[in-house]
C-alpha positions as CSV (number, residue, x, y, z in Angstrom):
1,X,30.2,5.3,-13.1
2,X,30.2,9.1,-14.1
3,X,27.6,9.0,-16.6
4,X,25.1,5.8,-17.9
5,X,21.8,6.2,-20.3
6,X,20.1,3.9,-21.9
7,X,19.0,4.8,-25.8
8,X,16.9,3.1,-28.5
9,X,19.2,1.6,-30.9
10,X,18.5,0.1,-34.4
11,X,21.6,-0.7,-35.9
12,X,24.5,-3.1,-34.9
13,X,27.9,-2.6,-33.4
14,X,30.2,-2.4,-36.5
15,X,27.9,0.7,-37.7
16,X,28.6,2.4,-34.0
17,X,32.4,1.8,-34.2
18,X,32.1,3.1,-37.9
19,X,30.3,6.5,-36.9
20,X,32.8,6.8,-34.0
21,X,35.8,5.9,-36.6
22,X,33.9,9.4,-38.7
23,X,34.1,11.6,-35.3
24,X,38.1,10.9,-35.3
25,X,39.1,14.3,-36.4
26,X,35.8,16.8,-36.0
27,X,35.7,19.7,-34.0
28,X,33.6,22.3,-32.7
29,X,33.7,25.6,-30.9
30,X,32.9,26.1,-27.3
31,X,33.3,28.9,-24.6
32,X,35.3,28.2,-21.7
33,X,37.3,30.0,-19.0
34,X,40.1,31.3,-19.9
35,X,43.2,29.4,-19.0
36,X,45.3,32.7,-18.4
37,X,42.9,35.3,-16.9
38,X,40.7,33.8,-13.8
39,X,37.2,34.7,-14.1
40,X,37.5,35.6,-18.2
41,X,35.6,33.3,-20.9
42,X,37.3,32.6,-24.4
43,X,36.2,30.9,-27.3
44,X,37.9,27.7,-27.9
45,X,38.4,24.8,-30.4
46,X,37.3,21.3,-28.8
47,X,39.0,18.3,-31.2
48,X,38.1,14.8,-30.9
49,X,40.7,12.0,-31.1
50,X,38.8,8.6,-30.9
51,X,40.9,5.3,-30.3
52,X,39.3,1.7,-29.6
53,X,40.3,-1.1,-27.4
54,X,42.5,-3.7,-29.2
55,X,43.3,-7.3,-27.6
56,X,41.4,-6.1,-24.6
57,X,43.9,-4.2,-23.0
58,X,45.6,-1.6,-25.5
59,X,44.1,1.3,-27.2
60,X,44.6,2.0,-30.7
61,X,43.5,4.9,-33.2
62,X,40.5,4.9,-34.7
63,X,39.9,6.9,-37.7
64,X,38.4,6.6,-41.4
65,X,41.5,5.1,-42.6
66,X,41.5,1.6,-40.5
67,X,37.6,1.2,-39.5
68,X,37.6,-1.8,-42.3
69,X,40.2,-3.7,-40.7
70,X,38.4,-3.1,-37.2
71,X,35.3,-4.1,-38.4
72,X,36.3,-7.5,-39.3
73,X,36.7,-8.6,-35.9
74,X,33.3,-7.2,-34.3
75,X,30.2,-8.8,-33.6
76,X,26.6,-8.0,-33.9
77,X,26.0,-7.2,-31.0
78,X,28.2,-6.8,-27.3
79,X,30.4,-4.5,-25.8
80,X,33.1,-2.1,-26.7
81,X,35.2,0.0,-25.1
82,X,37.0,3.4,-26.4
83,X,39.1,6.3,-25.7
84,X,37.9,9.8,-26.1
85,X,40.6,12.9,-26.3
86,X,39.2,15.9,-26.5
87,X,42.1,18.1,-27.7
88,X,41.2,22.0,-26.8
89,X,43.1,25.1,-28.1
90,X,41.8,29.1,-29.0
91,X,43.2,31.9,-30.7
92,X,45.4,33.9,-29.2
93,X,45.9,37.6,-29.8
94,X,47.9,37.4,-32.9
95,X,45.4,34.4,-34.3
96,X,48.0,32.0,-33.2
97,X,46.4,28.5,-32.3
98,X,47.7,27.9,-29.0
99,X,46.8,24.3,-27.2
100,X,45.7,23.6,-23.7
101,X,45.4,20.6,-21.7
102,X,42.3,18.8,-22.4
103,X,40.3,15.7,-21.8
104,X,40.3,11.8,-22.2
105,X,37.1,9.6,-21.4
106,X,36.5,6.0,-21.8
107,X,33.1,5.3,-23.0
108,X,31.4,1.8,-22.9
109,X,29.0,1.0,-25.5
110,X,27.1,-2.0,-25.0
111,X,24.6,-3.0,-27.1
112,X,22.2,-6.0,-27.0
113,X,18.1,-6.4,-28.5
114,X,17.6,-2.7,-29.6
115,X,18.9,-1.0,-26.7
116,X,22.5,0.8,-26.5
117,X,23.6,1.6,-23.5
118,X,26.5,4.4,-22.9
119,X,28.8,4.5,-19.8
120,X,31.2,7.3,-19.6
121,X,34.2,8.3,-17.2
122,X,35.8,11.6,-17.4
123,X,39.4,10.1,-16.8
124,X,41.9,12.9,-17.0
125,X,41.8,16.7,-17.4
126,X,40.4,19.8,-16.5
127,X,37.1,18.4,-17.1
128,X,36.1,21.6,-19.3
129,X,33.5,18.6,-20.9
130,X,30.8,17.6,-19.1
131,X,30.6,13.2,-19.6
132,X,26.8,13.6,-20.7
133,X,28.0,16.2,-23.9
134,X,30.3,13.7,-25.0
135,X,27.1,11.4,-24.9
136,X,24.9,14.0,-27.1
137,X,27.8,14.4,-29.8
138,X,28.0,10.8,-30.4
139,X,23.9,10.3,-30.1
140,X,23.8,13.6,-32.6
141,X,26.5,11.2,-34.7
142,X,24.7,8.3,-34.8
143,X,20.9,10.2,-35.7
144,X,23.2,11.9,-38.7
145,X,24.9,8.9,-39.6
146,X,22.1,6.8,-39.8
């Protein structure tokens, strides 16, 4: 286990898988180092993909457009698993977005009396994300969300 903490929690699993259904598609800017000059930082786009486990084996998409039909098969409370990309990409000298490998986590959520707790595994990539950021985007998420 990469990355485990253990949060106060006051709303049910179907609102979690919602707000991570609403990060499907956001993005921010970070700096990172360069991925053609050693040594040189650039400013770069991170975008989150979000997919949930299906069947409890497959992973699926999970976005604003299905969340209903997800939602009808989740309990109160229990565990879920998803699938993180985070997609990177920065400008280059002609402002031409130009895409570079980036990363995929699975988090855990599992959620039982009050208490959410998040596991997270940095799974492939260049790890330009550190597994407890990924944990303060969808905390921040949840705050704004609720």
């Amino acid at each position: 286990m990469e990355f485990e903490q253990k949060y106060r929690y006051h709303s049910d699993l179907p609102f979690f898988v919602k707000v991570m259904a609403n990060m499907d598609g956001k993005f921010g800017m970070f700096v990172t180092e360069s991925v053609t000059q050693r040594g040189h930082r650039i400013q770069a786009k991170r975008e989150i993909a979000v997919e949930v486990v299906s069947n409890g084996i497959d992973f699926t998409p999970l976005n604003y457009d299905n969340v209903d039909d997800v939602l009808d098969t989740i309990e109160k409370e229990g565990i879920m698993d998803f699938r993180v990309h985070l997609r990177y990409s920065y400008l280059d000298g002609k402002y031409n977005r130009v895409p570079f490998r980036g990363d995929i986590y699975i988090v855990r959520a599992i959620l039982e009396h009050e208490l959410l707790v998040l596991q997270i595994n940095h799974i492939d990539g260049p790890k330009r994300t550190e597994c407890g950021r990924v944990a303060d985007t969808i905390i921040d998420e949840l705050r704004r969300g609720s």
